[in-house]
C-alpha positions, -999 to 999 in steps of 0.1 A, spaced: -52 111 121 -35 116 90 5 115 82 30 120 59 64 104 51 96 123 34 94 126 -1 115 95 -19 131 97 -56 116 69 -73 156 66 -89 164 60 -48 135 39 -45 146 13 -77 181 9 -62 166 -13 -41 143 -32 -66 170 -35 -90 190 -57 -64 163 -76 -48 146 -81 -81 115 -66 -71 89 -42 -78 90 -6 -64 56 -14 -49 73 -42 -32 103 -22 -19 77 2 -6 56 -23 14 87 -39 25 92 -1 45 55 -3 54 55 -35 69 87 -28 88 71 9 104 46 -15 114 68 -39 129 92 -11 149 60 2 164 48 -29 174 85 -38 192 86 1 204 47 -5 222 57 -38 238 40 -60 214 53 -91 196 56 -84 163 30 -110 138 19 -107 100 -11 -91 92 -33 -84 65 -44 -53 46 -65 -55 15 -45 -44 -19 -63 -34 -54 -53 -50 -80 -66 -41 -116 -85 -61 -136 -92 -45 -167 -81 -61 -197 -55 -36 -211 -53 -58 -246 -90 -44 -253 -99 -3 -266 -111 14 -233 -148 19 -231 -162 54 -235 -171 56 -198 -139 44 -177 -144 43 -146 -126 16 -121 -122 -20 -127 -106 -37 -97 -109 -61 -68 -96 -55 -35 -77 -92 -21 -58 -96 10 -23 -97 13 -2 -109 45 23 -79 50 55 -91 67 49 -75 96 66 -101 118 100 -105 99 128 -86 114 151 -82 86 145 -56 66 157 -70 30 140 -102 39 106 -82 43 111 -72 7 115 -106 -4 87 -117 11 68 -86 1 77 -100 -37 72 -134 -29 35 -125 -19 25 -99 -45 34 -126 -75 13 -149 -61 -16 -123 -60 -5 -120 -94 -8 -157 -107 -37 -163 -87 -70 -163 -100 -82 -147 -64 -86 -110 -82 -112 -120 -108 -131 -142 -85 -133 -112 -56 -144 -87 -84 -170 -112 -92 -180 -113 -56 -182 -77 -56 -203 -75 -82 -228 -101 -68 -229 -82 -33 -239 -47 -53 -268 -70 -66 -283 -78 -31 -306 -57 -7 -282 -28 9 -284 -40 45 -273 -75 35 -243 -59 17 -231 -39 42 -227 -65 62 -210 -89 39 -188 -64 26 -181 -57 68 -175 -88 75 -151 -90 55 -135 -59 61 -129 -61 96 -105 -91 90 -79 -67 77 -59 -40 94 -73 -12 67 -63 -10 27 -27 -5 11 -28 13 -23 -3 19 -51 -13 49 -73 15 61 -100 1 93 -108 22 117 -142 52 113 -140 57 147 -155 54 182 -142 18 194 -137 7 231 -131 -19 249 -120 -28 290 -130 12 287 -144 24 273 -106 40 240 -105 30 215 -80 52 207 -57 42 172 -48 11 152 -41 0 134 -9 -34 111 -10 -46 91 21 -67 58 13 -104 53 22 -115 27 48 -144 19 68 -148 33 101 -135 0 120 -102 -4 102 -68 6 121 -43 18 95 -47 27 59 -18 33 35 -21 53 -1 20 53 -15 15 79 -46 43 86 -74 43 120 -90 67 137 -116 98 109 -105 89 113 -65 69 89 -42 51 99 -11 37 75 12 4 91 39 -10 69 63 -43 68 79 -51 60 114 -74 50 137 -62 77 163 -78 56 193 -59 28 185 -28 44 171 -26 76 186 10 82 180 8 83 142 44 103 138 62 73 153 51 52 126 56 77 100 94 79 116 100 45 117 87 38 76 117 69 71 139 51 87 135 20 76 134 32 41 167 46 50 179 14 60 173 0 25 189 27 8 218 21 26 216 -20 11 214 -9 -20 241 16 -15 267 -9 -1 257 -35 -26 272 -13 -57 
């Protein structure tokens, strides 16, 4: 069961990086991680950190892209702050966490991984690649798409909105998407287990709203 969140300026969205010192991916999962956390409260459940698997490139941009691209990335796990309560602290720890993803050598080493498993009899994969998997609540993605306007047949599009894949056993799946200066955010859910998907979708709005009116103040 597929969502939608309002449409964000990415000018609105770095008003908040630009005071926390983070990234507007971090900002963003900051607003994730607190949907997650006001439907947890709203449901009767205490509120903990958990983790969704993030792509992080690693291509070599210093090198002349090959003549067949194609994707070079490894998906690692990242602790969302779920279970923090305050929404600009979220984004601090959202940043905190990301740069150590960064520094860490834990991308090249799961891309490695990846590569072994696609070496190794299917059935064995799968459940390798399951196994690991199932210890995350879905995958969180990041794609900055043109930031220009695109047409199609002389029509301009009005916006883009992408959901992320996952496998069949994973709750919640986020894709945030940039296009021509705007940033949509769709989530994905496992309708049996989240089957009120529009109160999540409310409560990333609203706490997105929140942090707009930080960053407001702060000026």
């Amino acid at each position: 069961a597929p969502g939608p969140c309002h449409p964000r300026a990415v000018t609105d969205v770095k008003r908040v990086s630009r005071l926390t010192g983070a990234t507007i991916n971090d900002v963003l999962l900051a607003a994730v991680s607190g949907a997650i956390n006001t439907y947890a409260r709203d449901h009767g459940a205490d509120p903990v950190d958990l983790i969704t698997m993030v792509p992080v490139n690693v291509r070599d941009f210093s090198r002349p892209l090959p003549r067949e691209l194609g994707n070079k990335f490894a998906l690692v796990y990242l602790k969302l702050p779920t279970g923090v309560s305050q929404p600009m602290q979220r984004v601090a720890e959202c940043k905190s966490r990301m740069d150590s993803i960064k520094a860490s050598p834990e991308a090249l080493l799961t891309f490695g991984l990846n590569s072994l498993i696609g070496r190794i009899e299917p059935h064995v994969a799968n459940s390798i690649t399951n196994f690991f998997s199932d210890k995350t609540i879905g995958v969180t993605t990041n794609v900055v798409g043109p930031q220009e306007e695109r047409f199609i047949a002389g029509v301009p599009i009005a916006g883009v909105v992408s959901w992320v894949p996952g496998s069949g056993r994973q709750t919640l799946g986020v894709c945030i998407f940039s296009f021509a200066g705007v940033v949509r955010v769709g989530f994905k859910v496992d309708a049996a287990t989240i089957p009120d998907a529009e109160k999540l979708v409310h409560a990333f709005d609203e706490d997105m709203d929140e942090l707009l009116r930080i960053a407001a103040l702060a000026r």
